[in-house]
C-alpha positions as CSV (number, residue, x, y, z in Angstrom):
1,X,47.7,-15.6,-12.6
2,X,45.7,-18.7,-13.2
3,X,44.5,-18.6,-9.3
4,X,43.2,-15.3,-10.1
5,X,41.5,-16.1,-13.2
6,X,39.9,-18.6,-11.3
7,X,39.0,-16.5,-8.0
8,X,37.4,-14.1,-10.6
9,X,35.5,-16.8,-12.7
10,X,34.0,-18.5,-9.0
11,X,33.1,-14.9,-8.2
12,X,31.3,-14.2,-11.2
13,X,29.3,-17.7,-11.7
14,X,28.4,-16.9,-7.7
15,X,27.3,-13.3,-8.5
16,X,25.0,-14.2,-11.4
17,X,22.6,-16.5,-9.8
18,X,22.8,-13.5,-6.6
19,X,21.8,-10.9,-9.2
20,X,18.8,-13.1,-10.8
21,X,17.6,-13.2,-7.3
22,X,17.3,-9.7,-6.9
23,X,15.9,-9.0,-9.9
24,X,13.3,-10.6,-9.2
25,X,12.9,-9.6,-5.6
26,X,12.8,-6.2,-7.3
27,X,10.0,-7.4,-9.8
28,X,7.8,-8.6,-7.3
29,X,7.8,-6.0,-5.3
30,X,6.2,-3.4,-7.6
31,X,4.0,-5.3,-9.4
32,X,0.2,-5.7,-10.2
33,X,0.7,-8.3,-7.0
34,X,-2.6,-10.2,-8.5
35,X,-5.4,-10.7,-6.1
36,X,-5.2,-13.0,-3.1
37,X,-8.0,-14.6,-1.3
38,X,-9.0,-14.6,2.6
39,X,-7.4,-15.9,4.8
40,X,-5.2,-14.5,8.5
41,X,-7.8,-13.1,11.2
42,X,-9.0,-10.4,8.8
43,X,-12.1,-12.5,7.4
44,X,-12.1,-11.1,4.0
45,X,-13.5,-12.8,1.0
46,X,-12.2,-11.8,-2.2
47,X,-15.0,-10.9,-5.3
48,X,-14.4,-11.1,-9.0
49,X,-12.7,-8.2,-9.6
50,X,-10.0,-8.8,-7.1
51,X,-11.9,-6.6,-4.0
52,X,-11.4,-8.6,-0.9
53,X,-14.2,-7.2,1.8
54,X,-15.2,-8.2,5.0
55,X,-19.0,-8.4,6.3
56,X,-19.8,-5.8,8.9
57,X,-19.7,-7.4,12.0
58,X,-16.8,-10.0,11.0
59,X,-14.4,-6.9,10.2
60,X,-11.2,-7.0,12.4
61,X,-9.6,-4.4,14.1
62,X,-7.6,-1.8,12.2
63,X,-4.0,-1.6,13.3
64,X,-2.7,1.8,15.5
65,X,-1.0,3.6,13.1
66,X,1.0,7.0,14.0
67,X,4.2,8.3,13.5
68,X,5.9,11.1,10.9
69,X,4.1,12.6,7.7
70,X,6.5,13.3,4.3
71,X,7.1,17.0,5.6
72,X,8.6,15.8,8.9
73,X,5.1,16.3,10.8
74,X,3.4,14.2,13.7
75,X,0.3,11.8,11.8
76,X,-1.9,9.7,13.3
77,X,-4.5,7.8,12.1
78,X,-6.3,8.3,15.2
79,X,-7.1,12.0,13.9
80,X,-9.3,10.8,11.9
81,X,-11.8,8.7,13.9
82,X,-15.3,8.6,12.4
83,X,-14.2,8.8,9.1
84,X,-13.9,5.9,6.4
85,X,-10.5,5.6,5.8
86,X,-8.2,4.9,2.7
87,X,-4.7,3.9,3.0
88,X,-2.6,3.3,0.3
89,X,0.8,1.6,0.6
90,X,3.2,3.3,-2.4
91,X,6.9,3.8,-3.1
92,X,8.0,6.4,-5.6
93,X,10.2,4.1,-7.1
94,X,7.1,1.5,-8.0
95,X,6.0,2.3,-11.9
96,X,2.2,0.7,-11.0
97,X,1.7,3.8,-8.1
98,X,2.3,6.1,-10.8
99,X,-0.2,5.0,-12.8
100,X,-3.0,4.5,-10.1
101,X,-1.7,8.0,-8.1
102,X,-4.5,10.6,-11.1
103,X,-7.1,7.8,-9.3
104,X,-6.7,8.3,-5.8
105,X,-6.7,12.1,-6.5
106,X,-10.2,11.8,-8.3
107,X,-11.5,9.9,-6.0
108,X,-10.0,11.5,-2.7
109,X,-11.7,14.9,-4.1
110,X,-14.7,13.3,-5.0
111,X,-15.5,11.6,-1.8
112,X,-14.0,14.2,0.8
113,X,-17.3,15.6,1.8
114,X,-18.6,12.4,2.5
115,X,-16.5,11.7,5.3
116,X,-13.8,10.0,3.6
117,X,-9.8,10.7,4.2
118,X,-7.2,9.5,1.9
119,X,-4.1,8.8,3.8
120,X,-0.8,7.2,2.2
121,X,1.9,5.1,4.0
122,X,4.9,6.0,1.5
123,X,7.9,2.7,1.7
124,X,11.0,1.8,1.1
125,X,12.2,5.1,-0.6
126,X,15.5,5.6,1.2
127,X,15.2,9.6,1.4
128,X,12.3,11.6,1.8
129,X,12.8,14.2,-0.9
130,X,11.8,11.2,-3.2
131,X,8.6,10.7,-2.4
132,X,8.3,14.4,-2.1
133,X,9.1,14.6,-5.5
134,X,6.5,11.8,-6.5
135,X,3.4,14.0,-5.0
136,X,4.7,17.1,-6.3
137,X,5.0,15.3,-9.8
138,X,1.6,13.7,-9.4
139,X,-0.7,16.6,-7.5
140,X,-1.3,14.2,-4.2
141,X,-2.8,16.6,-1.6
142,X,-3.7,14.2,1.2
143,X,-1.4,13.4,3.7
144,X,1.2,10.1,3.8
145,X,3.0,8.1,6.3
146,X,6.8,8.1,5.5
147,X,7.6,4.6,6.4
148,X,11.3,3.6,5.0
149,X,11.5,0.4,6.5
150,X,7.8,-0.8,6.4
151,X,8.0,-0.9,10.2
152,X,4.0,0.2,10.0
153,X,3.0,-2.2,7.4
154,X,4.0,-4.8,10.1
155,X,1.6,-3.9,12.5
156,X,-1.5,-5.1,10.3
157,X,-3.2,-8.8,11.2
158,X,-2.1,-11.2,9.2
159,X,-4.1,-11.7,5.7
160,X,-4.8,-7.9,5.6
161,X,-1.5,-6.9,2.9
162,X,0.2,-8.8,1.0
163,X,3.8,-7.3,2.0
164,X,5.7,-7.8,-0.9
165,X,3.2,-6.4,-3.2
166,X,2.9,-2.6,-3.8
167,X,1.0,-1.0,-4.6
168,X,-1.9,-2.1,-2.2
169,X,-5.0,-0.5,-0.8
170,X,-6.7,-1.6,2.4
171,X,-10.1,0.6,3.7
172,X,-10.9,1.0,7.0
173,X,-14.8,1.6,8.1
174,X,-16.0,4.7,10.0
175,X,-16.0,2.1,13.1
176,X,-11.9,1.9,12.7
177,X,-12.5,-1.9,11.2
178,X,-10.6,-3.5,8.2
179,X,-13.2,-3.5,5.5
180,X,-11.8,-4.1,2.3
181,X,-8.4,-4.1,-0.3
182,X,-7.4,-4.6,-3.1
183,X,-3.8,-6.0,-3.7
184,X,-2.1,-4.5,-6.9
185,X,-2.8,-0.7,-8.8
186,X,-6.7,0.4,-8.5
187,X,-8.2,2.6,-10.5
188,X,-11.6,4.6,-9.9
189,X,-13.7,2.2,-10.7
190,X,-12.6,-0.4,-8.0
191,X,-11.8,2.8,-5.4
192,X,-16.1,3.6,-5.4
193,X,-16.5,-0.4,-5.0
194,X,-14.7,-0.4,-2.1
195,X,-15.6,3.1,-0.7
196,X,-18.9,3.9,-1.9
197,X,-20.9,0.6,0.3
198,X,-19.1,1.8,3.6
199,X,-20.4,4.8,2.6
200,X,-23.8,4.0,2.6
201,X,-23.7,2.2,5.9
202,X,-25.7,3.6,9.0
């Protein structure tokens, strides 16, 4: 009896510092992520207000990104060549993509016929009809990656996202180059920063 006891007590003094951890693992993962600076072989600078942008000329490569949309369908971001490019990283489980989702809507509508395509790499939400649920729930009409692992989020240059942070935005130029992000929720504000200087560009 007292071996149990004991078994159970080591157990539970073991399990409390496990759980703390992933509480906060949890925590950081959907949070406002603060802003980072430069940094990686991306050669952004980050402003004041937390947008990091990179000079044209200096702007790296944007990653290749392709694979299956929410409905099951083939995407690639190579479809959309020639366009600026806004990719949002989101989970349906993260509170701050809820609140920033009404912004990208605004925004995507706003800025469609300038040559501008919202695109969404959806993470870490273990079954699709989540996330499905989420756009439904929040009117998103553009189209997203579905991304359960974050095997695509890998493929961008180091310094571009901060991983553990979402949500996170990242722009890419009509030229397919990393222009700027923002690491944490964005509202509309910040989006036209970010979009509206790539869109003046000739």
């Amino acid at each position: 009896m007292s071996y149990g006891r004991a078994s159970r007590r080591r157990f539970t003094l073991l399990a409390a510092p496990a759980a703390a951890v992933a509480l906060a693992l949890t925590l950081s993962a959907c949070g406002s992520g603060g802003t980072t600076g430069g940094g990686g072989d991306t050669n952004f600078v980050t402003g004041n207000g937390g947008i990091s942008t990179s000079a044209k000329g200096e702007r790296a490569d944007a990653p290749k990104l392709d694979g299956e949309s929410l409905d099951g369908e083939k995407l690639d971001l190579a479809d959309y060549k020639g366009k600026i490019i806004v990719l949002n990283v989101w989970g349906s489980w993260c509170a701050p993509c809820r609140l920033e989702s009404k912004y990208f809507n605004k925004v995507a509508k706003e800025t469609k016929d300038q040559g501008v395509q919202f695109v969404g790499i959806n993470t870490r939400d273990p079954e699709r009809a989540q996330a499905i649920s989420f756009e439904k729930d929040f009117g998103v009409t553009y189209p997203s990656f579905y991304d359960k692992t974050g095997r695509l989020l890998l493929r961008f240059p180091k310094g571009t996202l901060k991983l553990q942070s979402i949500p996170s935005t990242v722009v890419i130029d009509r030229d397919g180059k990393l222009a700027a992000r923002f690491v944490g929720p964005v509202d509309d504000t910040n989006l036209h920063k970010m979009i509206d200087p790539l869109i003046a560009e000739k």
